[in-house]
C-alpha positions in Angstrom: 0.0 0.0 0.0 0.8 3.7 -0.6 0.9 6.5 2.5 -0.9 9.3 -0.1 0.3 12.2 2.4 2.2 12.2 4.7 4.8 15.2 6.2 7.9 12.8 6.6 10.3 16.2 6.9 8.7 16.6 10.4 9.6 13.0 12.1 12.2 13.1 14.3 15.5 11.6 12.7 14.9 8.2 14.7 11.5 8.2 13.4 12.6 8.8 10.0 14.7 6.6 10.2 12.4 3.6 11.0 10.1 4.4 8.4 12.4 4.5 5.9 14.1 1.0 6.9 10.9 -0.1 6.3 10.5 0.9 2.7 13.9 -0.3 2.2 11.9 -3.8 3.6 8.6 -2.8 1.3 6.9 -3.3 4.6 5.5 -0.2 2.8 5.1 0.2 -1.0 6.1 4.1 -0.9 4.9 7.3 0.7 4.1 10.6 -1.1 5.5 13.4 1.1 4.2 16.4 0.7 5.7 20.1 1.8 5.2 23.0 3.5 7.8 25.6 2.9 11.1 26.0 1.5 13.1 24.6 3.9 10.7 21.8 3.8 10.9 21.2 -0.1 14.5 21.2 0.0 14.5 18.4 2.8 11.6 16.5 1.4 14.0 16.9 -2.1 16.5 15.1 0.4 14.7 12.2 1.9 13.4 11.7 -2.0 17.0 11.4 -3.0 17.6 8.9 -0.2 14.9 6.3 -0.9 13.2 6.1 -4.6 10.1 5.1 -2.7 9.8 8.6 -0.9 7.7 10.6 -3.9 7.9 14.0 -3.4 5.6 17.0 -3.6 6.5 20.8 -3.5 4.5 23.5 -1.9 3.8 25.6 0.6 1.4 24.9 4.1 -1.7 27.7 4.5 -1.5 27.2 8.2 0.9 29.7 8.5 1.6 33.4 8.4 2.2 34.6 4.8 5.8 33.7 3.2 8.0 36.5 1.7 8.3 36.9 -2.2 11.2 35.6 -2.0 10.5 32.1 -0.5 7.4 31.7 -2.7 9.4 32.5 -5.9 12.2 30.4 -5.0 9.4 27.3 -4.0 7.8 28.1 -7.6 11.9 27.8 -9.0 12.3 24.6 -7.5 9.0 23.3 -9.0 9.9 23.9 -12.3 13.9 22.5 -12.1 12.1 19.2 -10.4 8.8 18.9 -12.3 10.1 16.1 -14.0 10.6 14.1 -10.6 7.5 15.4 -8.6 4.4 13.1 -7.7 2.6 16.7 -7.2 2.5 20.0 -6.3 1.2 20.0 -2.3 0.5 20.8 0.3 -1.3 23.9 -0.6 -4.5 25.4 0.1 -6.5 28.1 2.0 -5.7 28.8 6.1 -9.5 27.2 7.2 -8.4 27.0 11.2 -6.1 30.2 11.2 -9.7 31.8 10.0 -11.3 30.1 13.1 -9.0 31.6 15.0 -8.5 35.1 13.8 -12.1 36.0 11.5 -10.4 39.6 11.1 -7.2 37.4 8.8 -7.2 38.5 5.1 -7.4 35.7 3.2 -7.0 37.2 0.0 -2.8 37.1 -0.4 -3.5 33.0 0.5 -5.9 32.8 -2.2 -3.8 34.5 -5.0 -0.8 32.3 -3.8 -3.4 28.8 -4.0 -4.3 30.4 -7.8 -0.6 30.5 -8.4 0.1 26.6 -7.3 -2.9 25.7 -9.3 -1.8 27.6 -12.3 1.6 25.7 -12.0 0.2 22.3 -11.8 -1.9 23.0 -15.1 1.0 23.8 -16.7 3.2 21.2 -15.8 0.3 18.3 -15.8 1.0 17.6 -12.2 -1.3 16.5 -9.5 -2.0 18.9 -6.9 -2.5 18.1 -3.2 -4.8 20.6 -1.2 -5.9 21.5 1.9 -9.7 22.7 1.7 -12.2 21.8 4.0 -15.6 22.8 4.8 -16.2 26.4 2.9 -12.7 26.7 1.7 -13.5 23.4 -0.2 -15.9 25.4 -2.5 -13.2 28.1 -3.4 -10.8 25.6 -4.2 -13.4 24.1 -6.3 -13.7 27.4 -8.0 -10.3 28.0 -9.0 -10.2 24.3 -10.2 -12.3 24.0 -12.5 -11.8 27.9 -13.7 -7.7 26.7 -14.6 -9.8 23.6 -15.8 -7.3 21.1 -13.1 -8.8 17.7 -12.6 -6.0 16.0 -10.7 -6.8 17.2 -7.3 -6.4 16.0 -4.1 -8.4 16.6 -1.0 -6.7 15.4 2.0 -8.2 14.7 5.1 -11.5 16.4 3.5 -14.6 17.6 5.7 -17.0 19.5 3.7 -20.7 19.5 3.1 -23.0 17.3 1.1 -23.0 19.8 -1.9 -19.2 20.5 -1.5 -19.1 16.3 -1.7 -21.3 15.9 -4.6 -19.4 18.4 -6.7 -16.2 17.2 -6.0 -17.3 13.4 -6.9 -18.4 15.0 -10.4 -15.8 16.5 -11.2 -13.4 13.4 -10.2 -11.9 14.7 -7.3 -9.8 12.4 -5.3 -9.9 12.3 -1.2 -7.7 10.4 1.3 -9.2 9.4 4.8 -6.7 9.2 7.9 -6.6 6.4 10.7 -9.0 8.5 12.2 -11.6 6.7 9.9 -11.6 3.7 12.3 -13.5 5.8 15.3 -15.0 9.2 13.5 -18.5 8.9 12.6 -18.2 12.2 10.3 -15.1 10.7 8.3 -17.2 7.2 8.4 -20.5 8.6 6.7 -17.7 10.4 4.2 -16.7 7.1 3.3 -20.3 5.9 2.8 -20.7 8.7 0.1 -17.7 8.9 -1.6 -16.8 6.5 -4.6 -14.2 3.7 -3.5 -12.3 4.6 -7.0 -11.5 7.9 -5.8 -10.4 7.1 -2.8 -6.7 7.0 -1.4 -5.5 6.4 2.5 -2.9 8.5 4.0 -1.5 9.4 7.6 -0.8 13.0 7.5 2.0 11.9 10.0 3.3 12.8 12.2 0.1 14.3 13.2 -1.0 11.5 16.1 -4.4 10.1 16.6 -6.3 8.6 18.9 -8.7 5.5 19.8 -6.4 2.4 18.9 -3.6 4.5 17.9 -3.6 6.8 21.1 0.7 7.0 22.2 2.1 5.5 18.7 4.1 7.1 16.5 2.3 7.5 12.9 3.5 5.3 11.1 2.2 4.3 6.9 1.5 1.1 8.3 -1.5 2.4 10.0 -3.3 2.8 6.6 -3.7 -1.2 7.0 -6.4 -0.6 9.5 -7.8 1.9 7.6 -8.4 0.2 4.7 -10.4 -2.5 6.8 -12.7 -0.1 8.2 -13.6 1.0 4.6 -14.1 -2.9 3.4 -16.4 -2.8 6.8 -18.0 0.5 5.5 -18.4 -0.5 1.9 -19.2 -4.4 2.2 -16.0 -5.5 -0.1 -13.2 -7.9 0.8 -9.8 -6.4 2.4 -8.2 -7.4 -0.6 -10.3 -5.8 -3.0 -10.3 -2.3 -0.8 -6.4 -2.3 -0.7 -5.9 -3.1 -4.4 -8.3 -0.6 -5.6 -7.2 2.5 -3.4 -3.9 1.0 -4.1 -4.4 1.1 -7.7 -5.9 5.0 -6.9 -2.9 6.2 -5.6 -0.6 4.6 -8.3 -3.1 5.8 -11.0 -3.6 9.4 -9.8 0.5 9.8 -8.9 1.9 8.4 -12.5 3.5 5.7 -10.4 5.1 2.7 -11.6 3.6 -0.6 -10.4 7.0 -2.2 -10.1 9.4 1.2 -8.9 
């Protein structure tokens, strides 16, 4: 199976370094790690360069307070010397909890800077990784489908029944968390959402709880969630993890034998 987002730049090194001895093992069939600023593209670059089965993404994080010109220009640089050896262009989206804290934050600048990631992933034919949930969904809808993008990923989505239903018309992928196994909302998510356009993923080394509560995130979590969406959809294990597999190796240009 495939971790479909994960921020492997943030593990400690010890932590790295037992997730990577297990690809090395193909305990885990590869990981796509995303980024979330420049120093984090150029480590992500790094840890790329270090195992072939570490696919990385370029981008830069919402969740934070606005980069300089500088950064962002040298992000977008890096981009187009790599394109050629990206899986995407990600993470990068609009600043939903920032809002929730601060309703007075301009969110214009983040929204010109999500316009410019998608423009670069229409021009390069490259997958782009966002995060947009709830209302920010719809606006990252928008801009979608006015660049005309159809490789779009929602990680971790939360959104509304209408924000669902447009996003499963136009083709838009989503990747559920372990947190699948004991949240109702992500459960009935699940129930909705088409099984070929959907992808598991940790997020790590964000840490979750129920079964998981104290353990490291590790890709190998994504085992138990693909059970709970066999148990959600009615289909066998195998079945589940060879189609979201499949997903993820579809949606990523990946080879089936890298």
């Amino acid at each position: 199976m495939i971790d479909a987002h994960i921020h492997l730049d943030w593990y400690k090194p010890e932590d790295q370094a037992i997730i990577l001895r297990d690809l090395e093992k193909r305990s885990i069939d590869g990981v796509i790690a995303v980024s979330s600023d420049l120093m984090s593209c150029n480590n992500v670059w790094e840890l790329h360069q270090a195992c072939p089965r570490i696919f990385p993404a370029f981008g830069w994080h919402p969740e934070q307070k606005m980069p300089s010109e500088a950064e962002l220009d040298r992000i977008v640089q890096l981009i187009r010397e790599h394109h050629d050896s990206l899986a995407a262009i990600g993470e990068v989206g609009l600043p939903y909890y920032m809002k929730r804290e601060d309703y007075t934050l301009d969110s214009k600048p983040y929204l010109n800077i999500l316009e410019r990631f998608i423009k670069l992933a229409k021009e390069y034919h490259l997958p782009i990784v966002l995060h947009a949930i709830y209302e920010d969904a719809e606006t990252a809808c928008d801009l979608l489908e006015k660049h005309q993008v159809t490789k779009a990923h929602f990680h971790w989505f939360k959104g509304l029944d209408q924000t669902v239903k447009r996003m499963i018309s136009n083709g838009y992928m989503i990747s559920v968390t372990p947190d699948c196994v004991y949240e109702r909302e992500i459960q009935l998510l699940i129930d909705k959402y088409p099984l070929d356009l959907i992808m598991v993923e940790t997020d790590g080394p964000w840490q979750f709880e129920g079964p998981f509560s104290g353990e490291m995130t590790h890709p190998k979590m994504i085992e138990q969630s693909v059970r709970k969406i066999a148990e959600l959809k009615c289909l066998s294990y195998k079945k589940v993890c060879d189609t979201v597999t499949q997903n993820t190796r579809d949606f990523y240009l990946l080879k089936d034998n890298y």
